[in-house]
C-alpha positions in Angstrom: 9.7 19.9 -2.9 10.2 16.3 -2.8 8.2 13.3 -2.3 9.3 10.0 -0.7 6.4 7.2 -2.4 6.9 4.0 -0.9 5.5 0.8 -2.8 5.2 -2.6 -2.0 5.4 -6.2 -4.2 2.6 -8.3 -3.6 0.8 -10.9 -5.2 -1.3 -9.6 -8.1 -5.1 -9.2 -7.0 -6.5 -10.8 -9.9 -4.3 -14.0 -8.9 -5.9 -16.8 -6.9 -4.3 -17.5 -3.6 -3.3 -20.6 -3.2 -2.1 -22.1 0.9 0.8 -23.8 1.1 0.3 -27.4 2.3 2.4 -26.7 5.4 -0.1 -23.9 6.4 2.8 -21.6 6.8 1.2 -18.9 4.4 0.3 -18.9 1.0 2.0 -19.7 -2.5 4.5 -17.0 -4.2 6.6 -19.5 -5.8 5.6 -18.6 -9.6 3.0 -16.7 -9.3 2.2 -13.4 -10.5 3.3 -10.3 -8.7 2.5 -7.2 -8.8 2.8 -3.1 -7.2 0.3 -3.2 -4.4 -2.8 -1.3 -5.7 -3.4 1.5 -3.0 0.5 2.1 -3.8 0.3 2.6 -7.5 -2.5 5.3 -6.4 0.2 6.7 -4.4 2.4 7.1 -7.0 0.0 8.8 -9.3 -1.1 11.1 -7.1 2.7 12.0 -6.7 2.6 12.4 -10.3 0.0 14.7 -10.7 1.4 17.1 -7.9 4.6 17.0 -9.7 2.8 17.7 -12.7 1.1 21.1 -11.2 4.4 22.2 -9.9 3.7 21.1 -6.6 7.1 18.4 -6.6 10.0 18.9 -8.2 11.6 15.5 -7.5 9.3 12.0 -6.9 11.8 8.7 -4.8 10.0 5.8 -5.0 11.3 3.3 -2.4 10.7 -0.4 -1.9 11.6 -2.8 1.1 12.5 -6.3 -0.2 14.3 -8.8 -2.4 15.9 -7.9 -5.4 13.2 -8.8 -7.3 11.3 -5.5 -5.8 13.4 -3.5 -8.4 10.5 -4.6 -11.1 7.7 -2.8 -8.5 10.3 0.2 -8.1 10.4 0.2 -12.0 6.8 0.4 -12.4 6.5 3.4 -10.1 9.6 4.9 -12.3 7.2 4.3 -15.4 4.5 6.2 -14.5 7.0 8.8 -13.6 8.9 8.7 -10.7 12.4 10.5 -10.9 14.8 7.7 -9.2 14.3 4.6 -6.6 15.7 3.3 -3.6 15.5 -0.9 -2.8 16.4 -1.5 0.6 17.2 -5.2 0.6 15.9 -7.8 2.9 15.0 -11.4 2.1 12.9 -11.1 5.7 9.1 -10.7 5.2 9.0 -7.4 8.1 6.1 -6.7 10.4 4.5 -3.0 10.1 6.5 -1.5 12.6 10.0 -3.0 10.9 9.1 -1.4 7.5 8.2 2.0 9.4 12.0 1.9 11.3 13.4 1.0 7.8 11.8 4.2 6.2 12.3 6.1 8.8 15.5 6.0 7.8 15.3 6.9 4.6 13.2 10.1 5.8 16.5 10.5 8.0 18.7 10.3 4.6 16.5 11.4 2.2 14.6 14.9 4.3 11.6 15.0 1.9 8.5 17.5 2.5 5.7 14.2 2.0 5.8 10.9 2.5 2.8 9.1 0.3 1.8 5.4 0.5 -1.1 3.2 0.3 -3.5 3.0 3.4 -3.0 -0.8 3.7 -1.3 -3.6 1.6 -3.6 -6.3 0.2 -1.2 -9.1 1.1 -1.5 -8.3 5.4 -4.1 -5.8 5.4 -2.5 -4.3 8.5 -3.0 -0.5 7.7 -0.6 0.7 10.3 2.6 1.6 8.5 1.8 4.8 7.7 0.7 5.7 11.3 3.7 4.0 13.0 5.7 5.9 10.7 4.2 9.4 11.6 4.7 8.6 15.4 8.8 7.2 14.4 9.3 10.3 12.4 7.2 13.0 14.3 5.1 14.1 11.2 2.3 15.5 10.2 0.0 12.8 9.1 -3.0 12.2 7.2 -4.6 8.7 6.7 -7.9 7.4 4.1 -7.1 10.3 1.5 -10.1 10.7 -0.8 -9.2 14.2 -2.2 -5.7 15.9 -1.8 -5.1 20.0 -2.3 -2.3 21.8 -1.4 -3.0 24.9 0.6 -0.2 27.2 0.9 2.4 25.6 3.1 -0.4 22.4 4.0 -2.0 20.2 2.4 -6.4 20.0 2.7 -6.7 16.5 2.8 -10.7 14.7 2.9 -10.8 11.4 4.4 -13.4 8.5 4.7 -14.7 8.6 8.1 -17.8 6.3 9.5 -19.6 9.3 9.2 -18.9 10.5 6.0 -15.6 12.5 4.5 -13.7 15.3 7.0 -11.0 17.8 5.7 -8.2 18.5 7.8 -4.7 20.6 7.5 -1.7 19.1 7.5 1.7 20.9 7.9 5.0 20.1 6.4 6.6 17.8 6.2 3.6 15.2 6.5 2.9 11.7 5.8 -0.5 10.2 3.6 -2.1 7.5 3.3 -4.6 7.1 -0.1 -7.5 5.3 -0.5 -9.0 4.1 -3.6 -10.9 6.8 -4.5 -8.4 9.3 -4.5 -7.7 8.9 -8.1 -7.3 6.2 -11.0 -3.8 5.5 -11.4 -2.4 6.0 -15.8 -0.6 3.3 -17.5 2.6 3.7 -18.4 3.5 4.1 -22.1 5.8 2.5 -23.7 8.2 5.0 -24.2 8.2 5.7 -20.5 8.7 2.0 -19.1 12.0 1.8 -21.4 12.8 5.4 -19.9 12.3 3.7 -16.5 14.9 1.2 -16.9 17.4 3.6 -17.4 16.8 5.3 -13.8 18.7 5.2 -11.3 17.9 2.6 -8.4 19.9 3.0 -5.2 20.3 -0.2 -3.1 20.8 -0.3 0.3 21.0 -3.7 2.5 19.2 -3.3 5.3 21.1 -4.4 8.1 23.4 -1.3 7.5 20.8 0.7 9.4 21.7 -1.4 12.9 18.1 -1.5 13.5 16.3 -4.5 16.0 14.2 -5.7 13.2 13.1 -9.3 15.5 9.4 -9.9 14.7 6.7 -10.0 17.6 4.9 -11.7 15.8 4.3 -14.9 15.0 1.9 -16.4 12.1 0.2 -19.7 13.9 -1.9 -21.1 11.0 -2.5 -19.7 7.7 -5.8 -21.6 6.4 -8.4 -21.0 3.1 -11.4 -19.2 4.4 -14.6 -22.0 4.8 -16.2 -23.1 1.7 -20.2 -21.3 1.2 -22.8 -23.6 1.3 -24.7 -24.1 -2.2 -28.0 -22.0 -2.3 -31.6 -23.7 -2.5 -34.4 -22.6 -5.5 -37.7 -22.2 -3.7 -40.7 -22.3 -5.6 -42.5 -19.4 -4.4 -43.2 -16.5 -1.5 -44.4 -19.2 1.0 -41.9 -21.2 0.7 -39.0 -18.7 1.3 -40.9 -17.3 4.4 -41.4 -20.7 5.7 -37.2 -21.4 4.8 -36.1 -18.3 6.4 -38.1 -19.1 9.5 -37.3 -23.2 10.1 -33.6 -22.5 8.9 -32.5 -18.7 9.0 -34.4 -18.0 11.4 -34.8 -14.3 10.8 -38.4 -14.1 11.1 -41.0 -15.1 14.1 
């Protein structure tokens, strides 16, 4: 069985982000970047099932610059057999990236697709679901806890109201949360394993897809500034602030 893991480069999350002064987005210019966190948790859970004999072969893919070959690495590291960049120097909406891999599910005809539920760059979480309506698969978003039950998979999910399990059949799509497991670090000996993998590259405008965004980023602008809080003296005081100012209590 293989596995199709798709990661994405973004800027590290223990980074500051910085707006540019045109307001067109934020800084990437040297700055530290990283495999996007609910992707890495991808990855290891790829690993694990390939550790219990559930996969016998792990791709992990990336969508991007060249420079996405050192995110394609890291998933190679912690033990993925080979990667695939498709190149593009365009940053694509959701529904772009899910065209591009649909394409590689085309090419590549593996049993699950894993990624992360959302990137922490957009925050769009709708890859994975516009990719299970391209493709026609099984899908199963928010995984908490992931068990292979003969020919499905029992996947629990975050809900509102709690967790759910449902069944998925073959070949399927999922989307992990963060508390489906806490992804290894690689060893040494496997990161200078990892650079001798192979890395397929593909440039993406041999797929003859219409890749023209619909939409368009207005204003990108550094969330307001909190007001300093006030030291009050005693109980009678914060009732009488949270009435004249807060006004939470009558």
């Amino acid at each position: 069985m293989k596995a199709l893991v798709c990661v994405k480069r973004v800027i590290d999350y223990n980074v500051k982000i910085r707006v540019k002064a045109d307001k067109t987005g934020v800084e990437t210019e040297n700055v530290k970047m990283s495999m996007n966190p609910f992707d890495e948790i991808a990855v290891e859970e790829a690993v694990k099932m390939k550790e219990k004999g559930i996969l016998n072969e792990i791709v992990v893919l990336s969508i991007g610059s060249e420079s996405s070959q050192e995110t394609i690495r890291s998933g190679l590291a912690m033990g993925g057999d080979r990667g695939i960049l498709v190149k593009t120097t365009s940053d694509l909406e959701p529904l772009n990236v899910a065209k591009v891999i649909s394409k590689i599910v085309e090419k590549e005809k593996p049993e699950i697709i894993i990624m992360g539920k959302q990137a922490i760059d957009d925050d769009s979480n709708q890859t994975g679901q516009m990719l299970a309506q391209i493709c026609n698969l099984s899908q199963a978003t928010f995984a908490s806890k992931v068990e292979k039950n003969g020919e499905k998979f029992d996947v629990t999910r975050e809900i509102d109201g709690g967790l759910e399990t449902i069944s998925v059949e073959l070949p399927c799509i999922i989307t992990t949360d963060l508390r489906l497991n806490e992804p290894r670090y690689a060893s040494l000996p496997n990161i200078m394993k990892a650079k001798q993998k192979k890395i397929e590259q593909i440039d993406v405008g041999s797929f003859g897809l219409n890749l023209e965004s619909r939409l368009e980023i207005i204003e990108v602008n550094d969330p307001p500034e909190r007001k300093p809080g006030i030291m009050v003296q005693d109980v009678e005081e914060l009732i009488g602030k949270l009435k004249s100012e807060a006004k939470v209590l009558s």
